[in-house]
N, C-alpha and C positions, 0 to 999 in steps of 0.2 A: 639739746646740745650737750657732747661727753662733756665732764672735768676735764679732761686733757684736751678740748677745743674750744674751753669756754675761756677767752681772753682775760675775764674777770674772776674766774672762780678761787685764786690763791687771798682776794682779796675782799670776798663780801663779807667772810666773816668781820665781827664787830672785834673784836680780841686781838685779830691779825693785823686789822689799821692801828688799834690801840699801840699794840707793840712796834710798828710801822714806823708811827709818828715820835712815841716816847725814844727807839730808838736811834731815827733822823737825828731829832736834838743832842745826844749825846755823841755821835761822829759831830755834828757841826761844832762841837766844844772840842772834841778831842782833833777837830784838823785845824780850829784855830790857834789851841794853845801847842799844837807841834809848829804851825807855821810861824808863830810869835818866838817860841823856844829856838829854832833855830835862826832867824834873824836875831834876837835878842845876844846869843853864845858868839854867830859869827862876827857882829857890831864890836860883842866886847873883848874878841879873841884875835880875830883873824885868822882864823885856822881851822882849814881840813879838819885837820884830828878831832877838834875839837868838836865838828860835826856829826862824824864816826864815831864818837864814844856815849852819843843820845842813845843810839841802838843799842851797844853793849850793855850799856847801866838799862836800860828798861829789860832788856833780855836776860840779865843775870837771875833777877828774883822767880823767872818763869822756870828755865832750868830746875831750882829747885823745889816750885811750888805747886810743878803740873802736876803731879799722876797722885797728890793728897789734894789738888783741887776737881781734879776726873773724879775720884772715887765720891766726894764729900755733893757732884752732880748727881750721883747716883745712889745718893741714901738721904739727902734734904731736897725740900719744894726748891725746884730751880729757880723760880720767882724771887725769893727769897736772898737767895745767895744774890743773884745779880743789883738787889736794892742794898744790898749792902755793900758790894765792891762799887756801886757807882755812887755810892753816901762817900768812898772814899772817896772818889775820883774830884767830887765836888771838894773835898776840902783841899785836896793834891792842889786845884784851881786857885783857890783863895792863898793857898800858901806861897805859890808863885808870882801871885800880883803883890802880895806882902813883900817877899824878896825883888821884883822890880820894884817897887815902891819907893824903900830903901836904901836900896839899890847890894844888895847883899852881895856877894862874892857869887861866884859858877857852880864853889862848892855847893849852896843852897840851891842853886838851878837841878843842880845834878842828884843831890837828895830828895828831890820831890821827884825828880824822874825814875828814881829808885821803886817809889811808891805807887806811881804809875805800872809800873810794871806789876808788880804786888796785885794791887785792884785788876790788872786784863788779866791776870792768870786765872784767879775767879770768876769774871766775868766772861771770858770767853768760853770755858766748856759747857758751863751754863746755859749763855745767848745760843749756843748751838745746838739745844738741845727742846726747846721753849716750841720751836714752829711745829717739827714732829707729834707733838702733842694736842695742838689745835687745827690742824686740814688732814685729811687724807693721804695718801701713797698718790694715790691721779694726781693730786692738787700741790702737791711740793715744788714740781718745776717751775708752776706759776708763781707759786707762791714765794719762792725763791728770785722769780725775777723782777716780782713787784717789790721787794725787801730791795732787793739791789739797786732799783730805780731809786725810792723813798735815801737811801744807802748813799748813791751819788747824786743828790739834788743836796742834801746836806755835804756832801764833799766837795762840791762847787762851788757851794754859798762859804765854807769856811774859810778857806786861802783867802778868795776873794775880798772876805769881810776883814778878816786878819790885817790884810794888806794895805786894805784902807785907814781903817784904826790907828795904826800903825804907823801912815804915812802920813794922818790927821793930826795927831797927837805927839809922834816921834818918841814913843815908847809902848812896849808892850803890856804895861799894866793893863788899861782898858779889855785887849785880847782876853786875859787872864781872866779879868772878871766872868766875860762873856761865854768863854771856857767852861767856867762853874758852874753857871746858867742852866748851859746846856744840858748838862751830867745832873742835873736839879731835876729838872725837867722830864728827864727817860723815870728816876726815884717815880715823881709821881705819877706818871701814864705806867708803872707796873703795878702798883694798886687796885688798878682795874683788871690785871688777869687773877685768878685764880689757884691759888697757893696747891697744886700738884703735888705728892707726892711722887717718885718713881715708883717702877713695880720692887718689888723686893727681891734682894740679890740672894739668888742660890750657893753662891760658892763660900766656901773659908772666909770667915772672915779673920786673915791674917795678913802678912806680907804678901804676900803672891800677889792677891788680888788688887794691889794699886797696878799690876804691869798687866793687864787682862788686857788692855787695850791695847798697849805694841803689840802683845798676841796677836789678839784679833784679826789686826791691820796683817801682820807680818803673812798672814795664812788667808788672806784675799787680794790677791796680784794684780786683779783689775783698780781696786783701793790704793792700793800699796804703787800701781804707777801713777795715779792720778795725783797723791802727795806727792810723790817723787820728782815727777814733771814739775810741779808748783814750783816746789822748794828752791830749785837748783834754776830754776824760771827768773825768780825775784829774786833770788842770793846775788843770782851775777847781771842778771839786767836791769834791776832796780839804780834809777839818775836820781828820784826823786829829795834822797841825801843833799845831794850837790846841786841843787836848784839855787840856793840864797849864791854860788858859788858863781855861777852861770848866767844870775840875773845880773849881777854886779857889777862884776869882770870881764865874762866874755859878751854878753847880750848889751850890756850899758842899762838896765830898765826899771833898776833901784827898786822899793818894795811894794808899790802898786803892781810893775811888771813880774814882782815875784809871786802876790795873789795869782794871776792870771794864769803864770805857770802851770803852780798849785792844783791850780783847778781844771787844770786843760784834759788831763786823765780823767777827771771826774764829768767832764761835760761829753765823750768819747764813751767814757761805760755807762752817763743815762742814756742816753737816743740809743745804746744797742742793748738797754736792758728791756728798755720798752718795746721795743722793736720784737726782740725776743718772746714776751709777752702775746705778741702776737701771731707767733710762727706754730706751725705745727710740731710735735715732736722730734727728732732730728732721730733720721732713720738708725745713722752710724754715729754716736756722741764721741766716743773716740777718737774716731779720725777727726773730728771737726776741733777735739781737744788738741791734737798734738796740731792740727794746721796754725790755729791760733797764737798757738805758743811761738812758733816760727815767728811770726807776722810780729808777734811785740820784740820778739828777740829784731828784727829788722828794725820795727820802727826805732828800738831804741839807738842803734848804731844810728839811724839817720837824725834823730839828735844829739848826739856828741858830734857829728861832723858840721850840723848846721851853725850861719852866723848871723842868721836872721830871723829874728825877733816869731816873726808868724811860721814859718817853715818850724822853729821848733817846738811852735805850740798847735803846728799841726800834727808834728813827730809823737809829741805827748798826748793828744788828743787821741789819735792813731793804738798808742798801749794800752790804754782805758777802755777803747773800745775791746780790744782781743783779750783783754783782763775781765774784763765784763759774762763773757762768753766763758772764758776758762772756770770762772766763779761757780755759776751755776750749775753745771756741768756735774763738777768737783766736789758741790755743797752737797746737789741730787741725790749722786751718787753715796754719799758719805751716811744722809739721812737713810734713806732706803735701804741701804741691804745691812744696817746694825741694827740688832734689837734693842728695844730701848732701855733694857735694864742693863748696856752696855755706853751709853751713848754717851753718859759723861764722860767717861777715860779714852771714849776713842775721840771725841772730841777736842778733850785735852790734849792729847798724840796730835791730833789736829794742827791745834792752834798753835804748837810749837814749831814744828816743820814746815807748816805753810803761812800760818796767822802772823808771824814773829819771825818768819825771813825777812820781812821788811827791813825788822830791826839790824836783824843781822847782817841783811846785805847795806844799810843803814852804816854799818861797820867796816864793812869791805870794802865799801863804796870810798868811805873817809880815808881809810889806810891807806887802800891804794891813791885815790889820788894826792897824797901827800907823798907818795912815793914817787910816780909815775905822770901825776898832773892831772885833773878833772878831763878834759877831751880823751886822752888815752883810758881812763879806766871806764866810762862810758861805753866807750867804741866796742874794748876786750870783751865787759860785760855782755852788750847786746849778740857779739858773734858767741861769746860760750854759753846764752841760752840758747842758742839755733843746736850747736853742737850737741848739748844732753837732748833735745828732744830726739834727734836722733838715736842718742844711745839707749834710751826711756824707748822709743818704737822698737829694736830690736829686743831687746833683754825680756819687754814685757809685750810681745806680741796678741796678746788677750786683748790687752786695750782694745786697740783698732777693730775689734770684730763681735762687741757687746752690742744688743738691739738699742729699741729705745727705752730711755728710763724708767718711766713708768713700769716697765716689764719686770724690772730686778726685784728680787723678793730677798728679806731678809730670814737667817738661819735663823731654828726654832732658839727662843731666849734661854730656856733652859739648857739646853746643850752646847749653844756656843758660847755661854758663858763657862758651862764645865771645860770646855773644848778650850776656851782662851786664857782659862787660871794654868789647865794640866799643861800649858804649852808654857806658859810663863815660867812654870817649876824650871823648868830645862833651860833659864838664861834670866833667873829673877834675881835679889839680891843676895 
């Protein structure tokens, strides 16, 4: 049996479950302590805004800390850097059950959300850069889907467990703790990978080369619409913001009913990440990218209109699966055709545009509906991700017409790295 028909092979290695597992626990700490943080703000606030400004405050410090945390991928052990951003993230936890504890002002809510941010800008170019290193080119799509399973079994379990805690105790400390737990947890299962260096980088090393990676990106249009699609996917169909909003107010189902939410995307993207696990390679991924994208842009209209409880947590269920699919896809494609003495910086490029719309739309999501009302910006949202993907199909007609992944081969490292500094000259600082 190929790698690319072995339903197991992204996963025998022993490395790949290590990383699997350690980084399950730390999504299950980080969708607790968002679900605790936003019940906790909306409890003490009452207010939209105040939901919307979770995303902003953690997206500020990424803005300025990507392309010195891309580069700093691509000249230390990846390993490394992520046992350190997630040493913060563990204390970021504890600091926030200190402040419920307390019971500290929003300010101190919002100051360790600062730091959260801080910790995933490191942490992200990094984690995405870790799996490349341990399976093959055949073995990434697998190996990617199995990540994504391990990815949403801790994404279901977090809302859910949040929820409960939550509604056992009638405060979020507990969460908090649980949070830190988790981020504990990933610290030691990366112990057991293998402190990696990258290969070493050929170009300048001066300014330029922190922007090698928007190069890069900008000069691979198949890349370049697969973030694009992402991006503008989750800026404007992301409800996930307005869920404490929704559970409350319009659903009546208090914070047990907001675990469930939570978790309704996550229980959607595992059955179709496993599912996926098992499929053959998908002849046209493109096309199958931009249908997807449609299909959550729908689903999410059909939960801003819903008023019933299971309908919208089929609606949500419904996004998580076609997120599921986009994921993979997107990661594949991202892994595969960079060389890896680039992989930090485009990663980071990454993690901003696509990792970190969340937040952003996180932001959108709040403003608008303090302007315009949760149902209405919901609605807007899901119809103008249907519309970009259409505009993402014509601008970047390539998409649609790429084999299958495994096919794609990344440009020689040495030349596209020259190739993505000399490009940077032309638009760097």
């Amino acid at each position: 049996m190929t790698a690319e028909h072995d339903p197991y092979s992204g996963i025998r290695n022993p490395l790949v479950r290590a990383y699997a597992f350690g980084r399950a626990a730390s999504v299950l700490g980080n969708q607790v302590i968002s679900t605790a943080v936003g019940w906790d703000l909306y409890e003490r606030t009452h207010d939209a805004w105040a939901l919307g400004l979770v995303g902003a405050i953690e997206l500020a410090p990424v803005i300025v800390l990507m392309f010195v945390a891309g580069n700093a991928a691509d000249r230390y052990p990846r390993r490394n850097i992520l046992m350190a951003a997630h040493a913060l993230l563990t204390l970021v936890g504890l600091g926030l059950l200190v402040a419920s504890r307390l019971g500290g002002g929003v300010e101190l809510v919002y100051g360790c959300l600062f730091f959260i941010g801080v910790a995933r800008a490191f942490s992200a170019p990094a984690g995405g850069t870790v799996l490349p290193q341990l399976v093959s080119a055949e073995q990434l799509a697998n190996a990617n889907a199995w990540m994504s399973s391990s990815y949403e079994i801790a994404a279901i379990s977090g809302p859910a467990v949040a929820g409960f805690l939550i509604a056992a105790t009638g405060t979020a400390t507990w969460a908090y703790l649980l949070g830190a737990l988790g981020q504990l947890a990933f610290v030691v299962a990366l112990t057991r990978l293998p402190a990696l260096r990258p290969p070493p980088a050929t170009g300048p090393h001066d300014a330029r080369e922190l922007f090698a990676g928007v190069a890069f990106i900008r000069r691979n249009p198949i890349y370049l619409a697969a973030i694009t699609l992402d991006l503008f996917a989750v800026l404007l169909g992301g409800a996930v913001a307005l869920l404490p909003i929704f559970a409350k107010d319009i659903l009546h189902a208090g914070p047990t009913g907001l675990g469930y939410l939570r978790a309704a995307p996550a229980v959607g993207a595992l059955l179709t990440a496993l599912l996926v696990t098992r499929l053959k390679p998908w002849t046209h991924p493109g096309r199958v990218l931009l249908a997807v994208v449609v299909g959550f842009g729908l689903a999410t209209v059909g939960f801003g209109l819903s008023r019933s409880f299971w309908l919208s947590f089929g609606c949500l269920f419904l996004t998580g699966a076609f997120d599921a699919i986009s994921v993979v896809i997107r990661a594949t494609i991202e892994q595969v055709i960079t060389p890896d003495a680039l992989r930090g910086r485009v990663s980071a490029v990454n993690f901003l545009f696509v990792g970190f719309s969340n937040e952003l739309g996180s932001f959108e999501s709040g403003s608008t509906a303090a302007l315009v009302g949760p149902v209405a910006s919901v609605v807007a949202g899901g119809i103008g991700a249907v519309l970009v993907t259409a505009v993402v199909a014509v601008a970047w007609p390539e998409l649609a017409k790429i084999g299958p992944l495994h096919t794609l081969r990344p440009s020689d490292a040495r030349l596209a790295e020259e190739d993505a500094v000399h490009a940077s000259a032309e638009t760097g600082p």
